[in-house]
N, C-alpha and C positions, 0 to 999 in steps of 0.2 A: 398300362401306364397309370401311376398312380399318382393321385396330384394331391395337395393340401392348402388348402390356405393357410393364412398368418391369421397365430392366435388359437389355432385346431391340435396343434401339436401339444404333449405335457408339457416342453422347456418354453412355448412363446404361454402357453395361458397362464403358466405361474408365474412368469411378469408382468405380465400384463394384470394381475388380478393387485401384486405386490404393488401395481404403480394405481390401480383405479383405488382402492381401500385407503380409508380414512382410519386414524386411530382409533377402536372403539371411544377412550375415552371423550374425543371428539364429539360425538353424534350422540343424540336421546332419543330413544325409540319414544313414540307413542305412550305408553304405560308410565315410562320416566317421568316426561315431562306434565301428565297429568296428575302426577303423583306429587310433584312439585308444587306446581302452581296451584292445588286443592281444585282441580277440574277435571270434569267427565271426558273420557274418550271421545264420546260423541260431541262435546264441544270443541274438541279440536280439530274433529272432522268438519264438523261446521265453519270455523273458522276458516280453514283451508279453504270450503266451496265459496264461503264468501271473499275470496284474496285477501284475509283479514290475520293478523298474529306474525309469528315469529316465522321468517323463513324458513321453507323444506326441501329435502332431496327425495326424492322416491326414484330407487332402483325398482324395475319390475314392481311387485306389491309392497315390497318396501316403504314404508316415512320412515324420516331421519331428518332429526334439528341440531342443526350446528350448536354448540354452545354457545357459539361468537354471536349466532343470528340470534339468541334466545334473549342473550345480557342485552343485546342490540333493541330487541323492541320493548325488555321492561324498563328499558331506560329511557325511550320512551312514553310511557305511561307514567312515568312520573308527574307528581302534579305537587306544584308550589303549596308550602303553608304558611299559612301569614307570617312566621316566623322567618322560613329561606326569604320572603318577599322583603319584608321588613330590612332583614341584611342590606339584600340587593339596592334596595332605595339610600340604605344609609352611605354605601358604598359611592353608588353614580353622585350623593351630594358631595361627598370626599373629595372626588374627581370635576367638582364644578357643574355636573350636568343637574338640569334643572329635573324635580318631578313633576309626573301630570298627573291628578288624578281624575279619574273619568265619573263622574254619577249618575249610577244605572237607574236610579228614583225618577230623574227628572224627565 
């Protein structure tokens, strides 16, 4: 007798494969994303052992970064310039709210 599991056969793994796969364009391999962001491989590795950077999936040896996780942590790192800050303050006075400023001097 001859038994099989689900997922063993060609017609269940090529659904199965159609429903786990992401669009390539979706995911950035390793190479991608360092080639992006002007960093080494091995900083991304690093990144990863420290829980640090943009979300990843690892199939078996596989990494893969979302694009959505990638936009999602350089946004971020975004960091204010007295410019976007200055807006903002002119803004909240528009709106009645008072400013504080802090004085790191003192």
């Amino acid at each position: 007798m001859k038994t099989t599991t689900q997922g063993t056969s060609p017609e269940n793994t090529s659904s199965v494969k159609r429903d786990a796969t992401l669009d390539d364009k979706e995911l950035l391999s390793e190479v991608e994303l360092a080639r992006r962001l002007g960093i080494t491989i091995r900083c991304l590795q690093q990144w990863r052992w420290q829980r640090w950077g943009p979300a990843w999936i690892k199939v078996g040896r596989l990494v893969r970064y979302p694009r959505a996780e990638v936009a999602a942590f350089l946004e971020r790192q975004k960091v204010a310039t007295a410019e976007s800050r200055r807006e903002e303050i002119l803004t909240q006075r528009k709106r009645g709210r008072p400013h504080t400023v802090v004085n790191v001097n003192a």
